[in-house]
N, C-alpha and C positions, 0 to 999 in steps of 0.2 A: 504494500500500500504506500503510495507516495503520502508523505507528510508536508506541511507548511510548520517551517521553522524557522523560528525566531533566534540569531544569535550574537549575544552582546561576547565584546572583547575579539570580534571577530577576525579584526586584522592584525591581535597578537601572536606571541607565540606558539601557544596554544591553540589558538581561535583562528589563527589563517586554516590548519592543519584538520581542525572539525570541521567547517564550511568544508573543507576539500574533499573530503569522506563523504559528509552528508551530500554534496553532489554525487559523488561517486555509486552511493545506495539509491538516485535516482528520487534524492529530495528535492522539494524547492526550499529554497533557504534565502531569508533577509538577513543581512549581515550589518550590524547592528556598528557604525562607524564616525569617531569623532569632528565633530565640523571641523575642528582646522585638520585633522589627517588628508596626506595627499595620497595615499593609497585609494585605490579602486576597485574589489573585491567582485565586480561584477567581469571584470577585461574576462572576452572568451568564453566567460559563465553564464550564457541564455536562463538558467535557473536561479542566478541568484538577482538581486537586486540590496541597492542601498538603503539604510533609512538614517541620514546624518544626524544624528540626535548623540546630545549632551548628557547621561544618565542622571549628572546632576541635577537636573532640572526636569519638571513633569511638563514642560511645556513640546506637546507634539505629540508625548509618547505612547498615550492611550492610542490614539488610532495609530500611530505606527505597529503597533503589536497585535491591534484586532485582526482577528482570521486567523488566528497560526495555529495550527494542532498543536505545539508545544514551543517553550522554551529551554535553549539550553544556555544558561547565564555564566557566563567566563569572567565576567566584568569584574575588576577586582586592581587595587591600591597597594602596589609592592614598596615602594620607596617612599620618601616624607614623613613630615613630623606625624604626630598622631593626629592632627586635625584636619591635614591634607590625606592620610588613608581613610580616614571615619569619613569623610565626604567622597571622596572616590570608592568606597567598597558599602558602608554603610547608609549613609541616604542614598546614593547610585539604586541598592538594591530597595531601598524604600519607597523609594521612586515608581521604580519597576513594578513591583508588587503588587502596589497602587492602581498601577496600570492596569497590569492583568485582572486585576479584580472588576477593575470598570469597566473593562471590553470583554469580559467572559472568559476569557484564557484562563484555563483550568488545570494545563501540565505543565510540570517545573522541573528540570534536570538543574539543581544545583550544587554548582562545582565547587568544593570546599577540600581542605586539606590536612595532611598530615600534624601539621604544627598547631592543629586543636589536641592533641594529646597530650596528657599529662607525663613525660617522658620521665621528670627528674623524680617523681613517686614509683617509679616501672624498676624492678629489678633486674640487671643485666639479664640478657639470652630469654627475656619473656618475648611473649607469643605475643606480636602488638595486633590485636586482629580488631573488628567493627567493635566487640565489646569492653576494647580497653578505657581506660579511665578519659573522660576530658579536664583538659588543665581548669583549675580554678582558680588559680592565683597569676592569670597573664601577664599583669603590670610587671612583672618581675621577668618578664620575656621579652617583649617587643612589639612595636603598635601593627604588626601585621596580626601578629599572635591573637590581640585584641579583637582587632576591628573584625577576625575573621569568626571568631566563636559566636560575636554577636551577629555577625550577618547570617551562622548556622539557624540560632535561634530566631530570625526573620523566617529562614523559611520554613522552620517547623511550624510558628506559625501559621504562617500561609497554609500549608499542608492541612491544618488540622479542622479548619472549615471543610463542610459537606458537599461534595460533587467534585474536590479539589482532587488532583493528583501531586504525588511527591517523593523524588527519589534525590538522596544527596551522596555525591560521588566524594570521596577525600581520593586524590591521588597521592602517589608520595612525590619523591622526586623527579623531576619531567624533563629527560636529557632530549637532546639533538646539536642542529647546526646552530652555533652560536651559544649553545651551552652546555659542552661537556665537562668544564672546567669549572665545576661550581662550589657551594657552601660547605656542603657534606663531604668534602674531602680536605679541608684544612682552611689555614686563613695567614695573609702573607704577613709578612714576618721580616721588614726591610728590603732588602734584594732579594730574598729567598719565600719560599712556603711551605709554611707547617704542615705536614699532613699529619694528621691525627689518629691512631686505632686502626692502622691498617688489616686486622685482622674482621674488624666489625663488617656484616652487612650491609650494603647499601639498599633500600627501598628504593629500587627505579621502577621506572618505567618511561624507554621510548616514547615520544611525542606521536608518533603514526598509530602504535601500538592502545597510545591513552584517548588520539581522538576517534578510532573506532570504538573503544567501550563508549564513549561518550553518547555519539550518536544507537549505540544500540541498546541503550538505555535509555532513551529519548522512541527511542519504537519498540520497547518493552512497555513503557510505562503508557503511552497512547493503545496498548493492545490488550483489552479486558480478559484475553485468557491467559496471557501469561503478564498481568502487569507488575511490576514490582514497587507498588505504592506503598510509600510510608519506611522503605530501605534506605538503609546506609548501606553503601560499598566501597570497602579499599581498591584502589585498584595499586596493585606493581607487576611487575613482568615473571616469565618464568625464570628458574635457574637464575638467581638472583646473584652476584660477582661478590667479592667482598672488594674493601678500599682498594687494598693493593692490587689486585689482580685486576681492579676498573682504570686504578690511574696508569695499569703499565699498557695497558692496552690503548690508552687516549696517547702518553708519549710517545708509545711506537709510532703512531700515525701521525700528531700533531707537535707547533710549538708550542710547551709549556715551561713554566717559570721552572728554575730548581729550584729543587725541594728537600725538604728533610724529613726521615719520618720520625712520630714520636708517640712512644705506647699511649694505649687511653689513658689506663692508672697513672703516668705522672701526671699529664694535665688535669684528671680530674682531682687528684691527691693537692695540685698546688691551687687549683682551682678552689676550691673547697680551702685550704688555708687561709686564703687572700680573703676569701669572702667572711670568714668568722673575725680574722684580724679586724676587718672594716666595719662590724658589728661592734667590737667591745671594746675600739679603741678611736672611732671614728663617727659611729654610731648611723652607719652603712651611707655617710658623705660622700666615698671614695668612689670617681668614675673610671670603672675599668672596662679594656676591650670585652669584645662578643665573649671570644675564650676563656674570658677570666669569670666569668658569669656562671654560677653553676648550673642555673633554668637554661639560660643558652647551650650551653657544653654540653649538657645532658640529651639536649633536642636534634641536636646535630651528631652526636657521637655515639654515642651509647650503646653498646655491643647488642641488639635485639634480634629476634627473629619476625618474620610476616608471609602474609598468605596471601593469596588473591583467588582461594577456594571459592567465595559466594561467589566473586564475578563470574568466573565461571558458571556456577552453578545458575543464576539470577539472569544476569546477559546474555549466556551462551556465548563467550565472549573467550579466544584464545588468542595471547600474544602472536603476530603473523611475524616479528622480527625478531630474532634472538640477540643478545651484544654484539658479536662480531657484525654482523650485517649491518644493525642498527649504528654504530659505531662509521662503519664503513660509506655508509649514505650519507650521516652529516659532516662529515671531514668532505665528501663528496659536491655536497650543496654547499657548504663552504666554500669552496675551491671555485662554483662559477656565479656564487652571489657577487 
């Protein structure tokens, strides 16, 4: 069944790559694009079409969004202080919500993430699966951390009205071209870069591999025999790398900074020092990097395990690229971006 979809964030990272797929499944798709963006998300695309709207603002948005079988909301506040992401990820989605409420739109894929987890409560090599803890002390994380649990709580919300539908996706980590070299593998360190816990897990998942769950959660949830209303799903990929075996395989291929690596336990052991020091003798004044943080340290390093058994099971959803290939395409689009 073709669908009309709605999708904000759509000329991100993420959101170029779901528009691509949901053509590719033979959707029509509105691709949800900033007024001053000079991207054009329709070039070549007879299926899609633009709707230049501001999420910050409700002005336009109802009827841009009337008609659609669903949403799938990418839209979201990575960088700035806390008052520039609460308004880019938090009213953005209030907005929306807004919307859909007043023009009938009744299904909502929203995209939410790993860093709602409460990680620094989690004890090494736990199973971080849909029923682990969410963080309750964010402040002490970072205004993404923030602004994103309460954007969760937006669409639970939404969801819990009658006639609604609701599925919220947390991906974990979301490589490709232009981000293989990212948070969960260290943080630089002068001319050099720390890698951290090489032995740890990484939660990825492929960008190709993240925007098919996307869209097939978005034609799960519109389809009353198999809908999956009212889920959370992790999404990460199969055969998951650990640090080391993901940054050796990103060097082999690409330029990266040098690096050094260094056990979890001393960072988290000094980590954890610094912090108590700045308790009983500063009376927690002391501003230290991400690393020195133990909510942060914890969020990004923390030796765990994870699944992506429901998506599976819920989506019908199997990773199409494994690391090497995945690895091998974005070093590739790389190379003729």
């Amino acid at each position: 069944m073709t669908l009309k979809i709605f999708i904000t964030g759509a000329t991100g990272f993420v959101g170029s790559h779901v528009v691509a797929e949901a053509v590719r499944r033979g959707h029509e798709v509105t691709a949800v694009v900033r007024p001053s963006s000079s991207q054009d998300p329709t070039v070549g695309r007879p299926s899609v079409n633009a709707a230049r709207i501001d999420l910050r603002s409700k002005e336009g948005l109802a009827d841009a969004v009337s008609g659609h079988d669903v949403v799938i909301h990418l839209a979201a506040a990575k960088a700035g202080d806390f008052a520039v992401q609460f308004a880019g990820t938090v009213v953005a989605t209030e907005n929306l919500l807004g919307a859909m409420a007043e023009s009938g739109v009744a299904n909502l894929v929203g995209v939410s993430t790993f860093s709602v987890y409460d990680y620094l409560g989690m004890r090494p090599k736990t199973l971080l699966d849909e029923a682990a803890p969410i963080d309750r002390s964010p402040a002490r994380r970072d205004e993404y951390a923030q602004t994103k649990l309460i954007q969760e709580e937006l669409f639970r919300r939404f969801g819990e009205v009658d006639g609604r539908r609701l599925v919220v996706l947390r991906p974990g980590m979301i490589y490709g071209a232009g981000n293989l070299w990212h948070a969960l593998l260290g943080a630089e360190f002068g001319s050099r870069f720390l890698r951290i816990g090489a032995k740890a897990t990484l939660p990825l998942t492929y960008v190709e591999n993240c925007a098919t769950a996307m869209v097939l959660a978005a034609e799960r949830l519109t389809d009353t025999e198999t809908t999956v209303d009212g889920e959370t799903i992790n999404l990460v990929d199969d055969n998951l790398p650990t640090q080391r075996s993901y940054a050796e395989a990103v060097m082999a291929r690409t330029d990266t900074p040098p690096s050094i690596g260094i056990p979890w336990a001393v960072v988290r052991t000094a980590a954890g020092a610094l912090a108590k020091g700045n308790e009983l003798l500063l009376d927690g004044r002391a501003k230290f990097p991400g690393i020195a943080v133990p909510d942060r340290l914890h969020a990004r390093f923390k030796p765990l395990r994870y699944t992506n058994a429901k998506a599976k099971r819920l989506l019908g959803w199997s990773p199409r690229y494994q690391l090497t290939e995945a690895i091998d395409r974005s070093v590739s689009a790389q190379e003729t971006s």
